[in-house]
C-alpha positions, 0 to 999 in steps of 0.5 A: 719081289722074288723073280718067280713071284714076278709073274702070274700064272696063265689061267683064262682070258678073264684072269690073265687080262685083269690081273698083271704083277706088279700092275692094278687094274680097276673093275666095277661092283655091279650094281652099277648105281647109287643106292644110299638109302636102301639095301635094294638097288634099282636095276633100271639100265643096268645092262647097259651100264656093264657094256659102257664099263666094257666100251669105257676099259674098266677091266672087270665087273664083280657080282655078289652072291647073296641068295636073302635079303638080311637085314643085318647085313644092309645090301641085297646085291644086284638081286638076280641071281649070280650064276643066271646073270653071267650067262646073261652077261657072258652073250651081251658083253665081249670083252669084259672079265666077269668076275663073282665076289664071292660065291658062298661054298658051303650054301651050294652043292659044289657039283653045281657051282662047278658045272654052272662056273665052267659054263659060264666060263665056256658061254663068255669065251673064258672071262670068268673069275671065280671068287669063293667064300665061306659066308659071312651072313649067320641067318641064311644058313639054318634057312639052308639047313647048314651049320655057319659053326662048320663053314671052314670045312665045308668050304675046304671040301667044296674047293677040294671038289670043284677043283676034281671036277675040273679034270677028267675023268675025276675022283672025289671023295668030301663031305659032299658026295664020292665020286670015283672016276666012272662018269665026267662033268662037262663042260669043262672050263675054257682055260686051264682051270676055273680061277679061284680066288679065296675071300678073306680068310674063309675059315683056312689058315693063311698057307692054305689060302696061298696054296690052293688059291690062285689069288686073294680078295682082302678087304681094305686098311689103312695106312701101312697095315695093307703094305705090311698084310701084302708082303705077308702074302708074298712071303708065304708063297715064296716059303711054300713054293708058290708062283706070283698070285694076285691080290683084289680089293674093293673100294667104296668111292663117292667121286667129287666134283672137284678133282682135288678134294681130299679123302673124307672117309666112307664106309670100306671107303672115300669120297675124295676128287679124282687127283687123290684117287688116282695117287690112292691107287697109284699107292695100292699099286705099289704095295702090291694090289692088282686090282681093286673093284670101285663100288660106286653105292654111295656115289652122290653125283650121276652115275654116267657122269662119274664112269665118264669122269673115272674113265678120263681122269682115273682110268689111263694111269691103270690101263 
């Protein structure tokens, strides 16, 4: 790897603790639980699981943004809303990234994200990290009278906005609204920006994704085509110019018993035993991954049970 992609920007204390180059962390998918036969989780102690995250050394945990129940899409998220629930979390936790994957741009008025965003940023002592999408679910937009035909552009317009929002004094002029520097929006995030991390491919070309992203959330492959789409990534940046920016994944994983049971294949997933986990990771580590987020909805045994064993057996070889 290139010396100046060696290293990663210094953006808040969310970002800087869980993502280190050439280094993988492990966070958590809230829900926290397993909820194998329902698109709605049941929320009971899920407070208390994201502060055992936080005491265990999980780095990071990841809520979703998914304002409807829809069907076709079979997973209502940790049902409150994001924004609401990392205040909430920003005043019980101490420690522990909070991070949203990922925030549906084009559904939100981008003067709103960016307030809610820096406050959350402020509340938490800078552990935010933003994740930003363009939408994935066709049925929530005509309910938000918005075209899913145009959410690429949409999304690039909001990005352009929160980013103006950030400094002072600012300008902007998107489709969503004209601002010319004659009145500010406060707070202001805690470090030097919010951290935008761009979902897939949200409608944007490769190069502007690792232009104007501080980092990338892909989604898991198999084989070489992870190893082969990551150095894609490294390339891009070091041909525009840009520094090193980390790379997330999620992993659905249904820990066995027996710590050296093989893969068997899950949806976005594995079950497997936590020898070949960890040599999973240790792989995705190599290749470039620097964080990936364990979502735990399948998982067949209890789920303190298995924080427990992820943190003894999986855990130290990523901390």
């Amino acid at each position: 790897m290139r010396d100046h992609l060696d290293s990663f920007p210094q953006i808040n204390r969310g970002y800087d603790g869980t993502f280190q180059a050439g280094r993988l962390s492990l966070g958590l998918v809230v829900p926290i639980t397993a909820y194998p036969d329902s698109p709605v989780p049941d929320m009971i102690g899920h407070l208390a699981r994201i502060q055992r995250a936080e005491t265990l050394g999980f780095r990071a945990v990841w809520l979703r943004d998914v304002p409807f129940d829809v069907p076709s899409f079979g997973d209502a998220g940790q049902l409150y809303d994001p924004f609401t629930y990392l205040g909430y979390l920003a005043g019980q936790t101490s420690e522990i990234a909070l991070g949203v994957a990922s925030i549906v741009l084009p559904l939100r008025h981008p003067a709103h994200v960016a307030k809610a965003a820096a406050s959350v940023d402020q509340l938490s002592g800078g552990r935010l990290i933003l994740g930003v999408a363009s939408g994935d679910r066709p049925e929530e937009y005509p309910a938000m009278a918005a075209d899913f035909d145009r959410r690429g552009a949409a999304f690039q317009a909001a990005v352009d906005y929160i980013r103006a929002m950030g400094r002072p004094a600012p300008r902007a002029d998107t489709a969503f609204g004209r601002i010319e520097g004659g009145m500010d929006m406060l707070p202001k995030p805690h470090g030097t920006r919010l951290p935008l991390l761009v979902t897939g491919s949200s409608g944007q070309s490769p190069d502007w994704i690792a232009q104007n992203g501080d980092g990338w959330m892909t989604y898991p492959r198999p084989g070489q085509a992870q190893s082969r789409v990551l150095q894609d990534w490294r390339n891009r940046l070091e041909a525009l110019g840009q520094p090193g920016k980390p790379v997330l994944q999620p992993l659905y994983v249904d820990l066995s018993d027996d710590p050296d049971e093989g893969a068997h294949h899950i949806h976005l997933g594995v079950r497997a035993g936590a020898r070949w986990l960890t040599a999973h990771l240790e792989q995705l580590e190599g290749i470039g991954v620097n964080h990936v987020a364990l979502n735990l909805r399948f998982n067949r045994a209890p789920i303190d049970e298995t924080l427990d064993r992820l943190a003894r057996e999986v855990l130290p070889q990523f901390s």
